[in-house]
C-alpha positions in Angstrom: -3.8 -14.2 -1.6 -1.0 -13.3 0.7 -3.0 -13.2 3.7 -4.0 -16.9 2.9 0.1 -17.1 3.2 0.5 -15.1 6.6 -2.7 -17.7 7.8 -0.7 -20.9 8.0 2.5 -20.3 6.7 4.7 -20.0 9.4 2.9 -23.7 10.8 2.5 -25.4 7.6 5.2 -24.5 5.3 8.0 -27.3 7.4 5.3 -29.5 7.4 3.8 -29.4 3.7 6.3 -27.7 1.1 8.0 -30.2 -0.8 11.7 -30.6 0.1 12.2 -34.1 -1.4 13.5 -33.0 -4.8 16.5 -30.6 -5.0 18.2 -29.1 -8.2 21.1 -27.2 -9.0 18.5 -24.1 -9.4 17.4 -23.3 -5.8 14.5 -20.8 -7.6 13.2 -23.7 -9.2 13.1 -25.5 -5.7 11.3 -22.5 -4.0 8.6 -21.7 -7.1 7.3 -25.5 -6.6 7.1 -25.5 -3.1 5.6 -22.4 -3.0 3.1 -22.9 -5.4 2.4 -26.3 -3.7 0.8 -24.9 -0.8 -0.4 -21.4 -2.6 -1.4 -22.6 -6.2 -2.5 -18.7 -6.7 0.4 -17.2 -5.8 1.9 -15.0 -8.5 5.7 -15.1 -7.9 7.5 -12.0 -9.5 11.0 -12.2 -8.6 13.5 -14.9 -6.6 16.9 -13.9 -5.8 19.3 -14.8 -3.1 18.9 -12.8 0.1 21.6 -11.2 1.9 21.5 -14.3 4.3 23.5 -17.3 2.8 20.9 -19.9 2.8 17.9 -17.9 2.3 16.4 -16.3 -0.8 13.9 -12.9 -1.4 10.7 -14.0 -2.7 8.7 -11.2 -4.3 4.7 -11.7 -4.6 2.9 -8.6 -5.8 4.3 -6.1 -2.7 5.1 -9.1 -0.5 8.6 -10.0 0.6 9.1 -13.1 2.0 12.3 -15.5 2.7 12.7 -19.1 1.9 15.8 -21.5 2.1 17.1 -23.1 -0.8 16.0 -26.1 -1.0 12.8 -24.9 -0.9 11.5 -26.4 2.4 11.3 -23.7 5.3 9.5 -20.3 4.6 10.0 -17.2 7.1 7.8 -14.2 7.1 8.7 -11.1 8.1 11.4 -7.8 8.1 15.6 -9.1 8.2 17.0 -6.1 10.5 20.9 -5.6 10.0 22.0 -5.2 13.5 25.4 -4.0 12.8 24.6 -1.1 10.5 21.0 -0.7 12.1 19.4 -1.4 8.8 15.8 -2.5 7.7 16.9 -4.5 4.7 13.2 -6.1 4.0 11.6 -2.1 3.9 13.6 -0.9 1.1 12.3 -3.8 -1.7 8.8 -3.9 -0.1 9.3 0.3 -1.1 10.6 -0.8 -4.7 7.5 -2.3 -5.2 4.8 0.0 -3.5 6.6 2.8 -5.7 6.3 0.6 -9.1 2.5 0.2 -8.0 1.8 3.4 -7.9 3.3 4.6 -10.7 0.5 2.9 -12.5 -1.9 5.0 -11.2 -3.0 7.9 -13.0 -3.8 11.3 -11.7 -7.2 10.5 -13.6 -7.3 7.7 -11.2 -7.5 9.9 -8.2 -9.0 13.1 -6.2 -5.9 15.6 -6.5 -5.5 18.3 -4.3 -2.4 20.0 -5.1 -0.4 23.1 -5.4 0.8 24.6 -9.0 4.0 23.2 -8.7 4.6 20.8 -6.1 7.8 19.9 -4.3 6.2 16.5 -3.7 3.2 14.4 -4.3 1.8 11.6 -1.7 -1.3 9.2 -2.5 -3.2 9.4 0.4 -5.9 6.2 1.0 -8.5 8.3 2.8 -12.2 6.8 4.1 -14.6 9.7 4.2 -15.9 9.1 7.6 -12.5 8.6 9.5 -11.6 11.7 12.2 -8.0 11.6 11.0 -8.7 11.5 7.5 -11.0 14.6 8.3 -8.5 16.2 10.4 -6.2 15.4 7.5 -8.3 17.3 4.5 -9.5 20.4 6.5 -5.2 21.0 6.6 -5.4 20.2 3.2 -4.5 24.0 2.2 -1.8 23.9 4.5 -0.1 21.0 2.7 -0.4 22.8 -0.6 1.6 25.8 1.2 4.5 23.6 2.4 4.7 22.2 -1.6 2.5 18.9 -1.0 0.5 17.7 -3.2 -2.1 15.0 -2.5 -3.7 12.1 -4.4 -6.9 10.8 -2.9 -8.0 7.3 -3.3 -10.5 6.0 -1.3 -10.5 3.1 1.1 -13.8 2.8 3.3 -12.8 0.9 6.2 -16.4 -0.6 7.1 -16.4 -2.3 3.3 -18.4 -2.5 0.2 -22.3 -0.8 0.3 -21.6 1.2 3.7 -22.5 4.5 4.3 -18.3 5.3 3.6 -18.4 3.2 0.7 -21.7 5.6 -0.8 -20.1 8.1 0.1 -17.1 7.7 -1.9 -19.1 6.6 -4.9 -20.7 10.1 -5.1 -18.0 12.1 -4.4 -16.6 10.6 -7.5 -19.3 10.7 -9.7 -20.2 14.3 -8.9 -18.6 15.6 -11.8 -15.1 16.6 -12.9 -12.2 16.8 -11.2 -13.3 20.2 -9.8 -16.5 18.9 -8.6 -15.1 16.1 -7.1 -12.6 18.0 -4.9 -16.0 20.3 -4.0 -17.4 17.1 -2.8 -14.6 15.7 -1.0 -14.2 18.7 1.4 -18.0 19.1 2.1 -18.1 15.1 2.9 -15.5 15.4 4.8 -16.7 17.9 7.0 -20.1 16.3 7.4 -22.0 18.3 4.7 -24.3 15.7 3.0 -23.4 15.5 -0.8 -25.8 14.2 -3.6 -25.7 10.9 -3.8 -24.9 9.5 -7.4 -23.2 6.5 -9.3 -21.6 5.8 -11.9 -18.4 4.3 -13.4 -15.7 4.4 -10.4 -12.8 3.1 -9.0 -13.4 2.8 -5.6 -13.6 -1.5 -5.8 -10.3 -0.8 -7.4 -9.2 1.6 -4.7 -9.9 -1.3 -2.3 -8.4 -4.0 -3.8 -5.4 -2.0 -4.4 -5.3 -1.1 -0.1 -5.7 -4.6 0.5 -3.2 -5.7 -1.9 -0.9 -2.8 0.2 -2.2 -4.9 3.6 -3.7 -1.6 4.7 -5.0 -1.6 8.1 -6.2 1.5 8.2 -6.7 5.0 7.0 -5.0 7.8 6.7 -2.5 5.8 4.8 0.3 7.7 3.3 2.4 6.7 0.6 5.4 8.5 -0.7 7.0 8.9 -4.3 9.5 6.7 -3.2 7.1 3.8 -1.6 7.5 4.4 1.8 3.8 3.8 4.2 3.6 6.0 6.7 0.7 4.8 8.7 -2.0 7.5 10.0 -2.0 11.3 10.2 1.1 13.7 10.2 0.9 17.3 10.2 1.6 19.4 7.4 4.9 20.7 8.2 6.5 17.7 9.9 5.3 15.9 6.4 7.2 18.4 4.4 10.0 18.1 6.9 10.0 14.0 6.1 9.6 14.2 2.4 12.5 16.8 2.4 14.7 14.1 4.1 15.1 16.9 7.1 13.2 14.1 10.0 13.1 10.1 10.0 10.6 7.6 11.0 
């Protein structure tokens, strides 16, 4: 849905959204226009923004900004330059975080110590070198209090050799077996092949819904996407608020 939005929005929305009728409720405005030109779209939240003029539209984990009467739409992070501030990052967080709280540990391939100090979901394609790197350090992360949530996102799509892969892994058995799969697929060991009932469509559809571009992919407890591998102790060192970016 949303990339349908990032395809012509930025050309279109001046040109198309309806402007003609204004209200005293800007957010009735914005929904109309909005859903003029994206019938699909499946608003959750509008609220002023913290530029007069504009208001925070929330789609799913989208953010986007729209003026009040409905008629211009921009796209994209507002950066405070005064206080050096990522305004956008904090409510696209809010809702990655919600998002994942949905997700069940039953959901997922966990890897994780006794007691962790934290827990990331990690969207993970069996046949990616980082994500491989990434697993055989998986004991490592455990040591420094990490624990990990696997769910899988084959980068090459449905019915490739990643995708069968991740099916199997799944359905070898329970959550033990699973996690014996996982580390002998992910260091090149062929696995039985099996199916059954999965969630690795629903893995998928959940990365795309995250605009994932790649894997690893790691998301924190608090929503924060750190893109691509980081090693175990520099994670720990992030998570424990001791490093930034």
């Amino acid at each position: 849905m949303m990339q349908k939005i990032r395809d012509f929005a930025l050309v279109a929305a001046a040109l198309t959204l309806a402007a003609g009728v204004t209200s005293a409720a800007p957010e009735q405005d914005i929904r109309k226009a909005l859903q003029q030109v994206v019938p699909d779209m499946k608003i959750t939240s509008i609220q002023p923004a913290p530029i007069d003029g504009l208001y925070e539209v929330m789609a799913g984990t989208d953010v986007m900004y729209v003026s009040a009467d409905g008629r211009y739409f921009m796209s994209g992070h507002i950066i405070d330059l005064k206080n050096r501030k990522d305004i956008t990052e904090p409510r696209l967080a809010e809702s990655r975080s919600r998002l994942m709280d949905e997700i069940g540990d039953n959901q997922t391939v966990v890897f994780s110590p006794k007691q962790p100090k934290h827990t990331v979901t990690i969207f993970t394609d069996i046949e990616c070198g980082y994500c491989r790197k990434l697993h055989s350090q998986i004991s490592e992360y455990e040591q420094e209090g990490i624990g990990v949530r696997y769910m899988f996102f084959p980068r090459a799509g449905k019915g490739s050799p990643a995708y069968e892969e991740a099916v199997s892994v799944w359905c070898a058995g329970d959550d033990e077996a699973r996690r014996v799969a996982m580390t002998k697929a992910k260091s090149g060991q062929q696995i039985a092949a099996k199916t059954c009932d999965n969630p690795v469509d629903a893995h998928m559809a959940l990365g795309e819904e995250l605009g994932l571009r790649g894997t690893p992919a790691i998301l924190t407890e608090t929503g924060e996407m750190i893109p691509g591998y980081v090693e175990p102790k520099r994670l720990a060192a992030r998570l424990n608020g001791e490093v930034g970016g």
